[in-house]
PyMOL commands that place a pseudoatom at each C-alpha (Angstrom):
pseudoatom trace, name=CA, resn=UNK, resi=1, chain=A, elem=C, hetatm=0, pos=[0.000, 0.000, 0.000]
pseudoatom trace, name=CA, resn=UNK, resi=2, chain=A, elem=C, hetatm=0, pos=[1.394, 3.147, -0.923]
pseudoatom trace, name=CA, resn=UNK, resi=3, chain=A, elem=C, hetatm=0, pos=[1.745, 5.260, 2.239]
pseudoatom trace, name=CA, resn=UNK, resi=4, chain=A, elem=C, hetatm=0, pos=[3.245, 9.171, 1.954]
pseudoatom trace, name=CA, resn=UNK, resi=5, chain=A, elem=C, hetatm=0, pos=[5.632, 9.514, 4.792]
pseudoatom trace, name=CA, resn=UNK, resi=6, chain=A, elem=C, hetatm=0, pos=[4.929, 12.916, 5.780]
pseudoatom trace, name=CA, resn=UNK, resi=7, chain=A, elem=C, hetatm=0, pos=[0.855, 12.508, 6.726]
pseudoatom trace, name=CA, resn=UNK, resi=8, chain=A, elem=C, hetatm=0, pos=[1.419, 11.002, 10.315]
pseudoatom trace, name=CA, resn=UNK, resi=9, chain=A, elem=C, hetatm=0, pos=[-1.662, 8.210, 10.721]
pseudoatom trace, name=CA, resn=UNK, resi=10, chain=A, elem=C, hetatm=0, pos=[-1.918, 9.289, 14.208]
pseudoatom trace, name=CA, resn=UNK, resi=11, chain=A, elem=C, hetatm=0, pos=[-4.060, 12.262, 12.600]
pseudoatom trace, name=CA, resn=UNK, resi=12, chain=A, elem=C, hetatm=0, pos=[-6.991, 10.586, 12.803]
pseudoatom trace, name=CA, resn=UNK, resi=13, chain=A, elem=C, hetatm=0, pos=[-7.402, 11.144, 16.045]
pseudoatom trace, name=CA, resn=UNK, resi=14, chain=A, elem=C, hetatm=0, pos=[-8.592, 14.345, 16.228]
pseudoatom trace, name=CA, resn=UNK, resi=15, chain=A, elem=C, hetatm=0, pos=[-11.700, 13.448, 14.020]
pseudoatom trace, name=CA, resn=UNK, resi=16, chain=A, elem=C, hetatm=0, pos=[-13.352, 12.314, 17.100]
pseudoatom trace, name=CA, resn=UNK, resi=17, chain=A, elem=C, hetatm=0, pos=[-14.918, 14.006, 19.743]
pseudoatom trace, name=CA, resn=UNK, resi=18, chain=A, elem=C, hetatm=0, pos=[-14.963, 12.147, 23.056]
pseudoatom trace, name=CA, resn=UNK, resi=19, chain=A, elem=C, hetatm=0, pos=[-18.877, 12.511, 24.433]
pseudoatom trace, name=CA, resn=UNK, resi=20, chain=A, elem=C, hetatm=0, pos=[-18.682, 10.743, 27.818]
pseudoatom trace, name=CA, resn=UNK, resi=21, chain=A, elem=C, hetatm=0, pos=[-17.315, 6.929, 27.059]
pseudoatom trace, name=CA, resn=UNK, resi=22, chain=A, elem=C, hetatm=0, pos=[-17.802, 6.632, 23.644]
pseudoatom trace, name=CA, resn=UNK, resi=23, chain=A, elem=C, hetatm=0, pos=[-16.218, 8.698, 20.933]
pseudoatom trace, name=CA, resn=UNK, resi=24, chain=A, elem=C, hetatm=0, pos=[-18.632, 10.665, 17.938]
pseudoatom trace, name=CA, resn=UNK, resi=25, chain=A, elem=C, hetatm=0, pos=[-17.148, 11.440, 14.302]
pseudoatom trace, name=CA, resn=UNK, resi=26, chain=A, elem=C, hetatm=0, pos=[-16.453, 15.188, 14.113]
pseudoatom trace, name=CA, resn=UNK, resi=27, chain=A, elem=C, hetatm=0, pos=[-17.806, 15.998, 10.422]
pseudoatom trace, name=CA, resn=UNK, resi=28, chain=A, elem=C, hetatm=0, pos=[-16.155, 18.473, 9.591]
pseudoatom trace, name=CA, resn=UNK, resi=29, chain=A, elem=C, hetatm=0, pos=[-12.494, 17.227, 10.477]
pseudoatom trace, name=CA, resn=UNK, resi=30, chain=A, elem=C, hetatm=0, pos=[-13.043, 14.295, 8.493]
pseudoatom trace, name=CA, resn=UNK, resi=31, chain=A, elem=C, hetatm=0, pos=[-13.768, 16.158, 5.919]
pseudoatom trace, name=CA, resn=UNK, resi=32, chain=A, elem=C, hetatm=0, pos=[-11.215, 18.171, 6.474]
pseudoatom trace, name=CA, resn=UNK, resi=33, chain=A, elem=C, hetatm=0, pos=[-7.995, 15.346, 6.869]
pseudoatom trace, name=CA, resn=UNK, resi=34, chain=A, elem=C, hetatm=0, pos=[-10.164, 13.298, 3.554]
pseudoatom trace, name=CA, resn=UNK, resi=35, chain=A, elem=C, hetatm=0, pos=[-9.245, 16.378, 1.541]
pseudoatom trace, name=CA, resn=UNK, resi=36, chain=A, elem=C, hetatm=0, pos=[-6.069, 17.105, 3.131]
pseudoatom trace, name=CA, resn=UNK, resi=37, chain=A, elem=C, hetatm=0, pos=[-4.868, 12.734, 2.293]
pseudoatom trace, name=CA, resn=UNK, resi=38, chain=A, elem=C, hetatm=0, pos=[-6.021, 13.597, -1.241]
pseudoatom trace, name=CA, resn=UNK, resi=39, chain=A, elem=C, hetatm=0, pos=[-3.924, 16.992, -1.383]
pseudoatom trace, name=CA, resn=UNK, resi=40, chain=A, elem=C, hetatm=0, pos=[-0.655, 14.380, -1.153]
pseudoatom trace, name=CA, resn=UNK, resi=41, chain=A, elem=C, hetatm=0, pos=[-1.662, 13.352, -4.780]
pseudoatom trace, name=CA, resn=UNK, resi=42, chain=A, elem=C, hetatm=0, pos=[0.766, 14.834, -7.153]
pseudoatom trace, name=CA, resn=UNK, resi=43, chain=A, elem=C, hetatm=0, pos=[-1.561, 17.632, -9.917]
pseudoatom trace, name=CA, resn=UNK, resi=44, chain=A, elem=C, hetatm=0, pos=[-4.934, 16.530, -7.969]
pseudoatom trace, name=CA, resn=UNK, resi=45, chain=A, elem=C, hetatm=0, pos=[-6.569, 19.878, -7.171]
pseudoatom trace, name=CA, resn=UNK, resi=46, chain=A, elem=C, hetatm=0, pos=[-8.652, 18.839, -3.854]
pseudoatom trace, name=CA, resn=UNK, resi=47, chain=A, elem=C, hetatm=0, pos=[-11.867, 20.688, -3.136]
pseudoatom trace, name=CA, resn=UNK, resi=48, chain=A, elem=C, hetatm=0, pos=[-13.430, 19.644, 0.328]
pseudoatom trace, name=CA, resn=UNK, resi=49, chain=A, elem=C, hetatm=0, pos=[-17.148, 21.086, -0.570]
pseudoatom trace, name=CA, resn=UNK, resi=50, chain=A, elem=C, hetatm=0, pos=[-19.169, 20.439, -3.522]
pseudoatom trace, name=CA, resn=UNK, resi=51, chain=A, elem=C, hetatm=0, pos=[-18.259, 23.267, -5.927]
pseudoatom trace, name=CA, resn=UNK, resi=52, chain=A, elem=C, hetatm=0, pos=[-19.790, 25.413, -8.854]
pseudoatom trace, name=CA, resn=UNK, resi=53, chain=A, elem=C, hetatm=0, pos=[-16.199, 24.903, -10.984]
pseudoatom trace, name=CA, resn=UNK, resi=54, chain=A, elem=C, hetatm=0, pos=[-13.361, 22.642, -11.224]
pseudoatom trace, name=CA, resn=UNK, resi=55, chain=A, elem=C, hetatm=0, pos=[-9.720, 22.565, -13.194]
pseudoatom trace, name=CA, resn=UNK, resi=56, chain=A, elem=C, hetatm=0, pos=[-8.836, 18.479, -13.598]
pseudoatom trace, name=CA, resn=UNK, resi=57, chain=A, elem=C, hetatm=0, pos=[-7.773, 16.764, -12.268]
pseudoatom trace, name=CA, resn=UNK, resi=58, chain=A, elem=C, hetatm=0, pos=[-10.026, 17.513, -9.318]
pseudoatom trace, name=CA, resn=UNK, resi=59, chain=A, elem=C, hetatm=0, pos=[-11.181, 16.050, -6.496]
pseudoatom trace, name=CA, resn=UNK, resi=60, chain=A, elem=C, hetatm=0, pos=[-14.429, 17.020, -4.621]
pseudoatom trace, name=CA, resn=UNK, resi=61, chain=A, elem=C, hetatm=0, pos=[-15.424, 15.637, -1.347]
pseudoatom trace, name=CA, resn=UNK, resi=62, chain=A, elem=C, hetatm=0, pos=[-18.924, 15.613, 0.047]
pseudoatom trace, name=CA, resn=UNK, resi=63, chain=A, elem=C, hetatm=0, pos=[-20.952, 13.662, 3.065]
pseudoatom trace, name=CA, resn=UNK, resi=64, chain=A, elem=C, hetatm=0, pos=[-23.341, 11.129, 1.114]
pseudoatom trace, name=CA, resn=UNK, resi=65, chain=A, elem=C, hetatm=0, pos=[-24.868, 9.725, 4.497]
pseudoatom trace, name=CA, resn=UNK, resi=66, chain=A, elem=C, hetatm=0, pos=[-24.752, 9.558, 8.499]
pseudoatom trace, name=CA, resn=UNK, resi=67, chain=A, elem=C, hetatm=0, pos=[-25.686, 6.098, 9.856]
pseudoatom trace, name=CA, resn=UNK, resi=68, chain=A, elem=C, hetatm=0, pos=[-26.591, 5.961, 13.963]
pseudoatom trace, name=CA, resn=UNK, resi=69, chain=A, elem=C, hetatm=0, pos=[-26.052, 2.644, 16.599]
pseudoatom trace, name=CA, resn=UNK, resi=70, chain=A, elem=C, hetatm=0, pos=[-24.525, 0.483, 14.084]
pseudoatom trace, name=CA, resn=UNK, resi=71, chain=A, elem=C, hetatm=0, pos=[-23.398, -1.374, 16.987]
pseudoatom trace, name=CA, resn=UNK, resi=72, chain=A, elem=C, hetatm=0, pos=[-25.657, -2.266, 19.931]
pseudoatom trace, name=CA, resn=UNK, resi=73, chain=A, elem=C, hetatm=0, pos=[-26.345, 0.204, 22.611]
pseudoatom trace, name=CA, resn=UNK, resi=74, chain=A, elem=C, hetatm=0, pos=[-25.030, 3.172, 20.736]
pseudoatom trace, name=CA, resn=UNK, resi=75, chain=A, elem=C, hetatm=0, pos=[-21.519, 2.069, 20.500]
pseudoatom trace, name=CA, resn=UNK, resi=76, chain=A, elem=C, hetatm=0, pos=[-20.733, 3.376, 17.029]
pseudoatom trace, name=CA, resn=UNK, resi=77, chain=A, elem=C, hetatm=0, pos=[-21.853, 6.004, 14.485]
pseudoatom trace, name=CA, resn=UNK, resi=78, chain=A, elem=C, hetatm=0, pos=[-20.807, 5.809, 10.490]
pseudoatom trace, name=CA, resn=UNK, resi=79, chain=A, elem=C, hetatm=0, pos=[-20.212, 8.127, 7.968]
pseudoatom trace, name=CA, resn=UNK, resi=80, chain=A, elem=C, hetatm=0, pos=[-20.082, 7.673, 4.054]
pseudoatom trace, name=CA, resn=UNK, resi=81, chain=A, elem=C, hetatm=0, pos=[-18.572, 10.132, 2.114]
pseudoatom trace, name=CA, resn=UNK, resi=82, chain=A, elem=C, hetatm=0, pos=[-18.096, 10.040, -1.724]
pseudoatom trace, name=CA, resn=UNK, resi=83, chain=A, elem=C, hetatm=0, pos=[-15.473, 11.358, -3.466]
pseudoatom trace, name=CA, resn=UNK, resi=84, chain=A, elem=C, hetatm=0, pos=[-15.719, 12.599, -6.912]
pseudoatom trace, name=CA, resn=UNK, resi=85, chain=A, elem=C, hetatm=0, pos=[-12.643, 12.598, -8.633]
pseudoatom trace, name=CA, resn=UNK, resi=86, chain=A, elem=C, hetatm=0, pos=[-13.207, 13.974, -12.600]
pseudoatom trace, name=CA, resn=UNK, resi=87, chain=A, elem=C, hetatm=0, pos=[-10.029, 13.861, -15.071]
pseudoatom trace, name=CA, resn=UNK, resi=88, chain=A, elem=C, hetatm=0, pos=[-11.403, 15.385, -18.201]
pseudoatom trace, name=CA, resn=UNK, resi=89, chain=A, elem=C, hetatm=0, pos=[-14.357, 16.303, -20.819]
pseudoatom trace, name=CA, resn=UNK, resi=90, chain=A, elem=C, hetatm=0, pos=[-16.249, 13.026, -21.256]
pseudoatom trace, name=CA, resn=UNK, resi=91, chain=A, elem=C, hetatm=0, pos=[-15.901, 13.771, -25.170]
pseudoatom trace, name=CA, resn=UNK, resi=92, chain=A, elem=C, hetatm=0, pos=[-11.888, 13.908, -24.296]
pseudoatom trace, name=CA, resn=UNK, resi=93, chain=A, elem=C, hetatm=0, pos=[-10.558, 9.956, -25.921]
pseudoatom trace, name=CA, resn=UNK, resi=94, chain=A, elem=C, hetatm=0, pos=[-7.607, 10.931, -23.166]
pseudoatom trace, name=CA, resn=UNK, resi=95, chain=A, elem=C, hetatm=0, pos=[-10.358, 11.692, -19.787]
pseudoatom trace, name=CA, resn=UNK, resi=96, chain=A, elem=C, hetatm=0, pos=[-9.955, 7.409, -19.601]
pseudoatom trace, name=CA, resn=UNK, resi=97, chain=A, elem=C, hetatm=0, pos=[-6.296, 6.646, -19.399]
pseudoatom trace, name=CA, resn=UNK, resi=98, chain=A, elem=C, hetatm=0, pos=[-6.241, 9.739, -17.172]
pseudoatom trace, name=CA, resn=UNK, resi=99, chain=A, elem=C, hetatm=0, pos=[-8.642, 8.015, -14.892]
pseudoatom trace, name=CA, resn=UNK, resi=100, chain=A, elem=C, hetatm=0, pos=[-7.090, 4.620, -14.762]
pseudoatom trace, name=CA, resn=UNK, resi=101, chain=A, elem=C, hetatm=0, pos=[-4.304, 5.846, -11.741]
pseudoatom trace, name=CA, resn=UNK, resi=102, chain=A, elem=C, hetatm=0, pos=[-6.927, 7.142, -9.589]
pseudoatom trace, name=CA, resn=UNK, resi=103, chain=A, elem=C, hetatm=0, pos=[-8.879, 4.075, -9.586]
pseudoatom trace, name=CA, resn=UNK, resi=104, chain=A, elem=C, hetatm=0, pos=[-6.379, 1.624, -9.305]
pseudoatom trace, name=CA, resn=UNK, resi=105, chain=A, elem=C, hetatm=0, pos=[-5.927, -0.084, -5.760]
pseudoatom trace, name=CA, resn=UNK, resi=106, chain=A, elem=C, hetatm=0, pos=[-2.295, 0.932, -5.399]
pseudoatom trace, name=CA, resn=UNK, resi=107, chain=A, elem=C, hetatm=0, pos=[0.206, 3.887, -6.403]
pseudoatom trace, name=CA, resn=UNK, resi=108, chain=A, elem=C, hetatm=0, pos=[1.248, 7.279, -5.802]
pseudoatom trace, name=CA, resn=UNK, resi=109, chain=A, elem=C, hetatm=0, pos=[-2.352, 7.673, -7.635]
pseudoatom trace, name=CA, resn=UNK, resi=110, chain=A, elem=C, hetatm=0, pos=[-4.730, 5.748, -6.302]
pseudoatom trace, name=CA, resn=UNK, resi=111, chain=A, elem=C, hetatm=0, pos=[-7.358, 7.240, -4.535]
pseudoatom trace, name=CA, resn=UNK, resi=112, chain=A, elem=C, hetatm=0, pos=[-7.803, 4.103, -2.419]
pseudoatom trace, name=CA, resn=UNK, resi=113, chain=A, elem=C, hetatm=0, pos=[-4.359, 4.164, -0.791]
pseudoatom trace, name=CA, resn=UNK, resi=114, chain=A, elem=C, hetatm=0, pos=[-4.030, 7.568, 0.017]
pseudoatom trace, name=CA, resn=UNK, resi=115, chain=A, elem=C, hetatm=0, pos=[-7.131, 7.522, 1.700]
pseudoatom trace, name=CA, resn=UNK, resi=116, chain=A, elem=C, hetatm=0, pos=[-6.908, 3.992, 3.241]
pseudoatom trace, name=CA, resn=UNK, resi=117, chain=A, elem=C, hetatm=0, pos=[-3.329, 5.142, 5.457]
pseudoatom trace, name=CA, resn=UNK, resi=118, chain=A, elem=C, hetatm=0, pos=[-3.215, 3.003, 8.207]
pseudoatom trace, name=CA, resn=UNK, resi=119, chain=A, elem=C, hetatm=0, pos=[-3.863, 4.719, 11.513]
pseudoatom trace, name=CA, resn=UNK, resi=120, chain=A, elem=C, hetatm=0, pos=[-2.823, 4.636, 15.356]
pseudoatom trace, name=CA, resn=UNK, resi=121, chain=A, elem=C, hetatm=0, pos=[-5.329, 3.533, 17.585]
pseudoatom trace, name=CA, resn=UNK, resi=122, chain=A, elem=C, hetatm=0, pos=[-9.112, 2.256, 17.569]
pseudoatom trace, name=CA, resn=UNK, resi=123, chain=A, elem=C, hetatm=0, pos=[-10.772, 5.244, 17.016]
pseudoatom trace, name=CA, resn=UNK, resi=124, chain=A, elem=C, hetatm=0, pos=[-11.670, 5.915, 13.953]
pseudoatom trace, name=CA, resn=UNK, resi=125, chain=A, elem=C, hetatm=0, pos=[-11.031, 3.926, 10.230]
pseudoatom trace, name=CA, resn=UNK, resi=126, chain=A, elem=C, hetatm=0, pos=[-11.430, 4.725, 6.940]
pseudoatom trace, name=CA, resn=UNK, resi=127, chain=A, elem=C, hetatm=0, pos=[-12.399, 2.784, 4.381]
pseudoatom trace, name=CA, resn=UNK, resi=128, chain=A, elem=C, hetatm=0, pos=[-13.276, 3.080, 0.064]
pseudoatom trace, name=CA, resn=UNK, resi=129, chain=A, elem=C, hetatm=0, pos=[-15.707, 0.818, -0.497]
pseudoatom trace, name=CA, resn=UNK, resi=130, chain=A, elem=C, hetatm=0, pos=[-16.117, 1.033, -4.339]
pseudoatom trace, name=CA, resn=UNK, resi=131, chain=A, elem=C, hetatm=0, pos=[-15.657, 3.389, -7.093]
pseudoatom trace, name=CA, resn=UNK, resi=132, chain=A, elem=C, hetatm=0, pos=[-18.245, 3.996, -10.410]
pseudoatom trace, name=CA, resn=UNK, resi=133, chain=A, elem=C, hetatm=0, pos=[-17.593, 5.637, -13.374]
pseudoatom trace, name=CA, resn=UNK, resi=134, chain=A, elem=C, hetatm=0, pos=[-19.632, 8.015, -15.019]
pseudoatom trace, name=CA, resn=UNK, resi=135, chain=A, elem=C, hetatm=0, pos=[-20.371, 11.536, -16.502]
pseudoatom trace, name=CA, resn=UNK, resi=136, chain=A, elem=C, hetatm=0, pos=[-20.671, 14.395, -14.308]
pseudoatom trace, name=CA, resn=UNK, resi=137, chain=A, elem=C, hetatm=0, pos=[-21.712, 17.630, -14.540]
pseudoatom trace, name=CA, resn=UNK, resi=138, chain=A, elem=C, hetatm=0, pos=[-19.886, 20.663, -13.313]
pseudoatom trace, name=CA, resn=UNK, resi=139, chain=A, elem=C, hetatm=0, pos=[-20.792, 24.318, -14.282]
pseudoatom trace, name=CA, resn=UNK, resi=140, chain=A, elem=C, hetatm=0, pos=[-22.766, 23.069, -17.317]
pseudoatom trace, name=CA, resn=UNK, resi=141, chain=A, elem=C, hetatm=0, pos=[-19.828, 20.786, -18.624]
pseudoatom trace, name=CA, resn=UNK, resi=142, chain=A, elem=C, hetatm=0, pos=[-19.607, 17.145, -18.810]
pseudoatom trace, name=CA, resn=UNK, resi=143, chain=A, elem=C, hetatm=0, pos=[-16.323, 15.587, -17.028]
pseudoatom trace, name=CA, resn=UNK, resi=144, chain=A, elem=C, hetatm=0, pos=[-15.418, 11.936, -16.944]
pseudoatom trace, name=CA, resn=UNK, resi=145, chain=A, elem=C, hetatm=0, pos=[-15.225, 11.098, -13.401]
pseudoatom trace, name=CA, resn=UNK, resi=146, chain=A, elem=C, hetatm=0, pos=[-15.168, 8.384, -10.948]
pseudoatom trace, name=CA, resn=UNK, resi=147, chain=A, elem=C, hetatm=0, pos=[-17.214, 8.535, -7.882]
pseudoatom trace, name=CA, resn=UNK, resi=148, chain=A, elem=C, hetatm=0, pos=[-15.500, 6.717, -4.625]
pseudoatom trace, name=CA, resn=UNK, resi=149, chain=A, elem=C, hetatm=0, pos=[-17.591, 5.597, -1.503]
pseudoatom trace, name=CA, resn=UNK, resi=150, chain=A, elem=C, hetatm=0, pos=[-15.972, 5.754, 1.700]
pseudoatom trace, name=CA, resn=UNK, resi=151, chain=A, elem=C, hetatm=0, pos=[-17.238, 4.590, 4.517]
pseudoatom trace, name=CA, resn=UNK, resi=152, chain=A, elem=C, hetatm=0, pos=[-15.585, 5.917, 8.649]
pseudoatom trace, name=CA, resn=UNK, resi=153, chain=A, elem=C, hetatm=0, pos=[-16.465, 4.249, 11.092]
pseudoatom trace, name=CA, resn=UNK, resi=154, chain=A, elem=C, hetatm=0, pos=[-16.027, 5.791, 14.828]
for i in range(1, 154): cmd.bond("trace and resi %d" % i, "trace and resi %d" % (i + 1))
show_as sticks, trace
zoom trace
């Protein structure tokens, strides 16, 4: 697994917030260290909000869902996120072979590894689930772009 030496896994942490003796994810940290794990990919341009324009290769992060007591007695809370990563025009022949890095499993690339880092501690994982392909549209354009889902789990 590719793993960039200067993002410390002990970052995670801080996502939680400690609410008596369980912890709760902090939304807008994980948002936050999501965008800042995709920032360590060389020419991505990392947006941590849904936005009205993007320069690819771009990232965009967003909350998709918030699931509640996925363990018994309200022992954990989830979180899925999707990330929206869009290379090109969809018309562009070239919007494909610039996608292929950022879905593959492994690499300085790959959208899975940088976000799958493994952390310090019980708190708080991260995990992408899948990734789909499809057209997206931004600003009245039409990029290629794969969609990731990824699911933290506090």
């Amino acid at each position: 697994m590719y793993r960039d030496p200067a993002r410390p896994a002990g970052r995670w942490r801080r996502l939680v917030v400690a609410r008596g003796d369980r912890a709760v994810i902090d939304l807008a940290a994980v948002l936050e260290e999501l965008a800042a794990r995709l920032g360590a990919i060389a020419g991505l341009r990392v947006k941590g909000y849904l936005a009205d324009s993007v320069a690819p290769p771009a990232a965009v992060v967003a909350v998709d869902e918030i699931l509640y007591d996925t363990t018994m007695g309200r022992g954990t809370d989830s979180a899925r996120f999707l990330v929206h990563v869009l290379v090109g025009r969809s018309s562009d022949r070239a919007a494909t072979a610039a996608l292929s890095p950022y879905v593959a499993g492994d690499g300085p690339q790959s959208i899975k590894a940088a976000l799958e880092v493994a952390v310090d501690g019980p708190e708080i994982s991260a995990r992408v689930e899948s990734a789909t392909v499809a057209t997206i549209t931004v600003g009245a354009v039409d990029y290629l772009a794969a969609t990731f889902t990824v699911d933290v789990i506090a």
